[in-house]
C-alpha positions, 0 to 999 in steps of 0.5 A: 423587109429583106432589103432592111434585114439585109441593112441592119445584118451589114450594120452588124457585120460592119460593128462586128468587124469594126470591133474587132479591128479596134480590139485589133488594134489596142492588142497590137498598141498594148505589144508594141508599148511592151516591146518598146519598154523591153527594149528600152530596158536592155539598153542602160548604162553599165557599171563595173559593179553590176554584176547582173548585167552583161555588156552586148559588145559590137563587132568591134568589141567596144559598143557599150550598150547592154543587156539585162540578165534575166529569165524573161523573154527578151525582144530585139528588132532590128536588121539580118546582118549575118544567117550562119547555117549548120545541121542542127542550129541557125545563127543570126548576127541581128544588128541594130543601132547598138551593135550585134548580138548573135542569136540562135534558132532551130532550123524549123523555125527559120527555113520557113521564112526564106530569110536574106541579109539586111531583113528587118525582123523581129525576134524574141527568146532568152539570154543564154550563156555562150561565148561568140564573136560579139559577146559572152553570152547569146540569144536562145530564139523562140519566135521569129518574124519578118517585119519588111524582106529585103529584096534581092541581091544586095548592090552594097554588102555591108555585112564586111569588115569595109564596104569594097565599092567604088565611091560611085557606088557606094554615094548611089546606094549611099541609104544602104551604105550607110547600115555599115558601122564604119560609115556610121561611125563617120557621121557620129563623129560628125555629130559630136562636131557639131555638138562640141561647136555648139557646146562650147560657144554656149559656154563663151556666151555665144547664142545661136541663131538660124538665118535665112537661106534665101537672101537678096544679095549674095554675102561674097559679092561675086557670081557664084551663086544660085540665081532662083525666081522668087515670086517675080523676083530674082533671089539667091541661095546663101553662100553664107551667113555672114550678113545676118551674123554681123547684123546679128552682133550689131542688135545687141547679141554680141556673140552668135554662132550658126550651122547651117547649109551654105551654097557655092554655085562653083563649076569645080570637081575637085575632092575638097569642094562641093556646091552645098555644104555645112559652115560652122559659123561664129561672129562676136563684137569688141575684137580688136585684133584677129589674134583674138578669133584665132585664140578663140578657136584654138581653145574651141578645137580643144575643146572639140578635140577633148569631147571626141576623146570623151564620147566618141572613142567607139568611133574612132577605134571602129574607124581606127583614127587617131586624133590630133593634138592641138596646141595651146598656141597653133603656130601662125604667120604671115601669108607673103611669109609663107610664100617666101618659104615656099619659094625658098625651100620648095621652088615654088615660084607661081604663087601670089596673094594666095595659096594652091593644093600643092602650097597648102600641102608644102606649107602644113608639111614645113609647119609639121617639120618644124613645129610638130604642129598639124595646125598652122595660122596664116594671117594677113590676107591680100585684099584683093583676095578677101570679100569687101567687108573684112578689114583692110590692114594698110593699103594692100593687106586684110586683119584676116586669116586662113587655118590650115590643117594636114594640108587643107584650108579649113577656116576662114576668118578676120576683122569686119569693117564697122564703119558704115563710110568704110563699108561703102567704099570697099563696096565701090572699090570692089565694083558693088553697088551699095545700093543693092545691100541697103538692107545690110548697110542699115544695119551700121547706120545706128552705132556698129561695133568693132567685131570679126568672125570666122567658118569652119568646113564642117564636112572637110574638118570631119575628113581631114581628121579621119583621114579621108582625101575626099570630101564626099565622104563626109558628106551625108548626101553630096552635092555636086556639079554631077549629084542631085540624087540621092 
């Protein structure tokens, strides 16, 4: 009889408790759902009309989220960015993807808490008049509570005007790194790249696609790829998409485009490269000249260039960069011809069939000089130099072509070859087997268009229009011969 008194009190007591963490529960949901709609509700777009509602501005005095004036305790979550303590007063600078707001506590409240930078809190209280650092009014706190402490000392300050560490430093910690608004800024721009690509292809009738990474055969025909075991076979990791963007044009879309990862197993260590990388990709079919790919993306960089102006104008100032103008024909010539100008007006006697760092730099300089033009074309690639499905211009020469900006390559593009009797003896000419790209030379057997494409450096675009000399910092996560962490 205990024995079942003992079961049926533990019964109970689980009920009991059971209910109570359910009501628990439902409260906690019930205030998170509140919160959530509080916060929602400070950050609206603001008009210059409505005179209710006072503009929260960042550090930089440009972020354009708001919040609503109103008597109602207000609730903001986010990170410590700042703790300013005087005798009768405590300031904290809250920050949160929106920017910063300054908030002020009684002392009683917060020496409790032992508060440290980059502490995750939450805070209520109201909106009070009081001009500071961050806008004209500020937060009058009432509650405070620490949703996750950071720990110790920070390796990373991120709470300065710049982040002052080695890149070394600052790639190791890059999470924390990234809590600065500089280098946030970096990746917003980066996003509105992207955005603008996909935008404007979408206008030209272009349809995205995702190929796959792991392929068969690399698309450039030559060593450096990444070898991997693929259930007994051997696979490789996509240097590009460029086999399923032409197989892709050749089904009947035309026109498709791509970002995605691409992967060169090059054992360099140079500020411009790196093993992993995102291209800008675009292949579209009945193009008879190369001049067609490189109008397109002329009007496609100004049209990136326009949107960057239109959405991400508190970057760039948080940045302080100034964009480029793209002109409504980017200047272009011949490679041989920009060698000779090389030699000529430079002394640069060691260049054949491509360009260096240094001749690259030279020639954009020259182009600058004498055009005003940032941007510079050069066409007409040696074949020897180019991949062995571009489209070979008489006996020595490619219908391809190389962009140029503020001295670095960033665009690769051309003519393909669409005959399938061409294609395979390129391939032969080139030392590859044909019967190693079977499944790619099916795809030219049933009737292939004339057609041509291009790739942008996603990351070195984003650097060279910031102003960044390299390329790992504007590269979320770097991959590199020496970086498989973080």
């Amino acid at each position: 009889m205990k024995e079942v008194m003992e079961m049926k009190e533990t019964k109970e007591t689980k009920e009991t408790k059971e209910t109570k963490e359910t009501k628990e529960t439902i409260e906690m949901k019930e205030s998170n759902v509140l919160k959530r709609s509080l916060i929602n509700s400070l950050k609206e777009p603001v008009t210059e009309s409505e005179h209710n509602l006072f503009v929260a501005k960042s550090e930089s005095n440009s972020n354009s989220e708001l919040i609503v004036n109103t008597d109602e305790t207000i609730c903001l979550m986010g990170w410590v960015h700042r703790i300013k303590r005087l005798k009768t007063v405590v300031f904290i600078i809250l920050r949160d993807r929106t920017g910063l707001v300054q908030c002020a506590f009684a002392p009683e409240l917060i020496e409790p808490l032992e508060l440290t930078l980059e502490t995750v809190i939450c805070l209520t209280g109201k909106k009070v008049k009081g001009k500071n650092d961050y806008a004209d009014f500020e937060i009058a706190g009432e509650r405070i509570e620490v949703l996750n402490p950071a720990a110790g000392e920070l390796p990373v300050a991120v709470n300065g005007k710049e982040i002052e560490v080695q890149l070394e430093t600052l790639l190791k910690h890059r999470v924390l790194g990234l809590r600065h608004p500089k280098e946030q800024a970096i990746f917003k721009i980066q996003s509105l790249i992207g955005e603008g690509f996909r935008k404007f292809l979408s206008t030209q009738g272009f349809t995205e696609i995702h190929s796959p990474k792991l392929v068969k055969e690399g698309a450039e025909g030559g060593a450096n790829v990444f070898k991997l075991d693929y259930f007994g076979e051997t696979a490789y990791l996509a240097q590009s998409p460029q086999f399923y963007k032409q197989m892709m044009v050749i089904s009947g879309m035309e026109r498709v485009f791509e970002v995605g990862s691409v992967f060169r197993a090059e054992a360099h260590s140079t500020s411009r490269h790196l093993n992993e990388y995102v291209s800008l990709d675009l292949e579209m079919g009945f193009i008879f000249h190369e001049d067609e790919l490189m109008r397109l993306e002329t009007e496609l960089l100004r049209s990136i260039m326009s949107s960057l102006k239109e959405n991400g104008n508190n970057e760039l100032s948080i940045l302080e960069v100034t964009l480029p103008e793209v002109p409504d024909e980017i200047p272009h010539m011949k490679l041989s011809e920009a060698i000779a100008i090389l030699k000529e007006n430079y002394g640069k006697t060691e260049l054949e069939g491509d360009l260096d760092p240094e001749g690259e730099k030279l020639i954009s300089q020259y182009i600058y000089e004498t055009t005003g033009s940032e941007f510079v074309f050069l066409t007409h690639y040696p074949k020897r130099k180019r991949p062995m499905y571009t489209m070979p211009c008489g006996e020595e020469e490619t219908h391809s072509f190389d962009l140029l900006f503020r001295g670095m390559e960033i665009t690769t593009g051309g003519r393909r070859i669409h005959r399938l009797d061409m294609l395979i003896q390129s391939m032969r000419e080139k030392g590859l087997d044909p019967e190693q790209y079977e499944s790619y030379l099916e795809a030219f057997k049933y009737g292939a268009p004339p057609h041509g494409g291009l790739a942008i450096g996603l990351e070195r675009l984003t650097a060279l229009l910031l102003g960044f000399s390299n390329v790992r910092r504007t590269s979320l996560f770097p991959r590199d011969g020496q970086r498989l962490v973080p």
